[in-house]
C-alpha positions as CSV (number, residue, x, y, z in Angstrom):
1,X,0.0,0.0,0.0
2,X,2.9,2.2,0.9
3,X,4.6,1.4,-2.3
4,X,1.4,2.7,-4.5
5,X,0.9,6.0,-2.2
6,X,4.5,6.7,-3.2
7,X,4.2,5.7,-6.8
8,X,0.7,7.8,-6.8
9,X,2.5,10.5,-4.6
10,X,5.4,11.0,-7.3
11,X,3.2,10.8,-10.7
12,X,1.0,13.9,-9.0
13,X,4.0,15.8,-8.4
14,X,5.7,15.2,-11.7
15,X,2.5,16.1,-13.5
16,X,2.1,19.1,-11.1
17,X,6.1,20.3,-12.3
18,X,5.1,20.1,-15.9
19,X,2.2,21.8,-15.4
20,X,4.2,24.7,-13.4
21,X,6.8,24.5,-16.3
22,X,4.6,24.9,-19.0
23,X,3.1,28.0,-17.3
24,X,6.3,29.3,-16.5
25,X,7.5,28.9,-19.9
26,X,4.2,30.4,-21.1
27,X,5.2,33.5,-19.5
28,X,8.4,33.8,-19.7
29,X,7.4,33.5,-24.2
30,X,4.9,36.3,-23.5
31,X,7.7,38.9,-22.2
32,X,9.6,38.0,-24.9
33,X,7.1,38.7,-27.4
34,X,6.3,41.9,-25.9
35,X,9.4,43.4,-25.8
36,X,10.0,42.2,-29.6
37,X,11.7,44.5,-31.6
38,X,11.4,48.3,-32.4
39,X,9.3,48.9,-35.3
40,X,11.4,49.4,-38.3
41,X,9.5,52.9,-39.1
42,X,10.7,53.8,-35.6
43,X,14.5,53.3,-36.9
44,X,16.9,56.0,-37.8
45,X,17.4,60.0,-37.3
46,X,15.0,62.2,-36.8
47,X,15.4,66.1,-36.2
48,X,12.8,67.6,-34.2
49,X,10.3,70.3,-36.5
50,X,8.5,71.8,-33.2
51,X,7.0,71.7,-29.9
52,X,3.9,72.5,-28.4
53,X,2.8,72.3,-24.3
54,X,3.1,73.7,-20.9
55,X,6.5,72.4,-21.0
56,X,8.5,74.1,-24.6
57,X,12.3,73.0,-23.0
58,X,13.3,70.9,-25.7
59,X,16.4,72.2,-27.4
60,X,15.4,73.3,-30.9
61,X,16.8,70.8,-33.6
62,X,17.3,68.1,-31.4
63,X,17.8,64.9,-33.3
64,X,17.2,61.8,-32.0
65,X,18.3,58.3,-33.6
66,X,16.5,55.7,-32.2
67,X,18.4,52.1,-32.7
68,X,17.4,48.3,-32.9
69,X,19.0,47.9,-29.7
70,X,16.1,50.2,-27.5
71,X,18.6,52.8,-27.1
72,X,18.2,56.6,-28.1
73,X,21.1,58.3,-29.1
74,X,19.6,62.4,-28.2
75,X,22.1,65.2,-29.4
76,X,21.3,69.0,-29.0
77,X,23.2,71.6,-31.5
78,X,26.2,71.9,-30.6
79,X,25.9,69.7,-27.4
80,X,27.6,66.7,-26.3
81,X,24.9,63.4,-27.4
82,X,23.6,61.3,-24.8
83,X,21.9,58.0,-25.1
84,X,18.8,56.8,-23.4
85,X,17.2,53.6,-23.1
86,X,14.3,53.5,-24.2
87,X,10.6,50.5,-24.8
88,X,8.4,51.2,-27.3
89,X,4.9,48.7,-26.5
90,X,1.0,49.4,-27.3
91,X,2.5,53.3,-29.2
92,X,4.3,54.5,-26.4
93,X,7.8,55.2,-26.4
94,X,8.8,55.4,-22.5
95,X,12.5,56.5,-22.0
96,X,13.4,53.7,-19.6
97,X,15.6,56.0,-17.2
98,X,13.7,58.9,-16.9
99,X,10.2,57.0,-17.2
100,X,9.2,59.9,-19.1
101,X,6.0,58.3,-21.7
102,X,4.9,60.0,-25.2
103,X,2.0,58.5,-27.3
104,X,3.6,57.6,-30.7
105,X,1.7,59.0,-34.0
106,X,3.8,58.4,-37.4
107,X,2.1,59.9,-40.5
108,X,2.7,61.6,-44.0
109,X,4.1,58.3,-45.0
110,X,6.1,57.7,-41.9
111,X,8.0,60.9,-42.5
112,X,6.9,62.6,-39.6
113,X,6.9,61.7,-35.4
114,X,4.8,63.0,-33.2
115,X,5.2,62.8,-29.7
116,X,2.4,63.2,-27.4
117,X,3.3,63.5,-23.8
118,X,1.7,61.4,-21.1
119,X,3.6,62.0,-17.9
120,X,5.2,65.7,-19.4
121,X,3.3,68.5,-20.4
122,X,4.9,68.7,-24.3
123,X,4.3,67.2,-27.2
124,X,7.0,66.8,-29.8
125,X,7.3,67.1,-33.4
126,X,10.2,65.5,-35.3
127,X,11.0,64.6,-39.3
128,X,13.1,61.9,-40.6
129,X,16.2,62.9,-41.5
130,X,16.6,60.9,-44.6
131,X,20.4,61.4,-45.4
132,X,22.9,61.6,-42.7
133,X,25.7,65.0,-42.5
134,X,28.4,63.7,-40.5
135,X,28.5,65.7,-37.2
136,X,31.0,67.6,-36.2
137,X,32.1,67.6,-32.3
138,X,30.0,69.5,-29.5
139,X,32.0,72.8,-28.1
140,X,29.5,73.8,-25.3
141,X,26.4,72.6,-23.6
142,X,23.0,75.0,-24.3
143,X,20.4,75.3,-21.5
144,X,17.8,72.9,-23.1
145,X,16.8,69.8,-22.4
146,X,16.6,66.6,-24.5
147,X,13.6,64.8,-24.8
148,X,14.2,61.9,-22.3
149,X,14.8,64.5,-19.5
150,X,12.5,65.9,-16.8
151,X,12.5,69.8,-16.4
152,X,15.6,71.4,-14.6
């Protein structure tokens, strides 16, 4: 009798591990898929056109390349670049570091950005840059910030 507990005993728990398993895995494939990749329209430089909102800080011309690796390269004229972090899930962009969120709105055949602020009172404007001028080094800092950057 002992023998058939224990036999009973160790079928439940190995069916109760693949169960667990399979849920586990289940989850673990659903991250995955929602961190996917960053949409290929999202890809590239774009130079920001204007801004509108409480919150008008953003250095004028700021371009912004936005990589396949989720990270934001952000340089200001004349300005040393910085990079950000950034998830891009449901058409918002969040800016992992600073948590600051924008709604994402492409149109005139992807051409054009818009940034609608969640968590920041501005919404940004941007156009893809479609050939790249190779930049020339940053001498000073300006008084703006970037995009992925709270108010000073």
């Amino acid at each position: 009798m002992k023998t058939l507990f224990k036999s009973k005993l160790l079928q439940v728990f190995t069916v109760l591990t693949l169960i667990s398993l399979s849920i586990t895995g289940s989850e673990c494939d659903k991250v995955l898929s929602d961190n996917g990749n960053v949409p290929g329209i999202l890809l590239g430089d774009w130079q920001l056109a204007s801004q509108t909102g409480a919150l008008q800080d953003i250095c004028p011309q700021e371009r912004v390349n936005y990589q396949s690796s989720f990270i934001a390269q952000l340089t200001c004229p004349n300005s040393t670049p910085i990079t950000r972090d950034f998830e891009i899930e449901n058409d918002v962009l969040t800016y992992t570091e600073t948590s600051i969120s924008y709604d994402v709105e492409f149109t005139e055949n992807n051409t054009k950005l818009a940034l609608y602020g969640k968590n920041v009172s501005r919404n940004l404007f941007y156009e893809k840059v479609v050939t790249s001028v190779n930049r020339t080094a940053p001498k000073e800092k300006t008084e703006f910030n970037n995009s992925s950057e709270i108010r000073r």
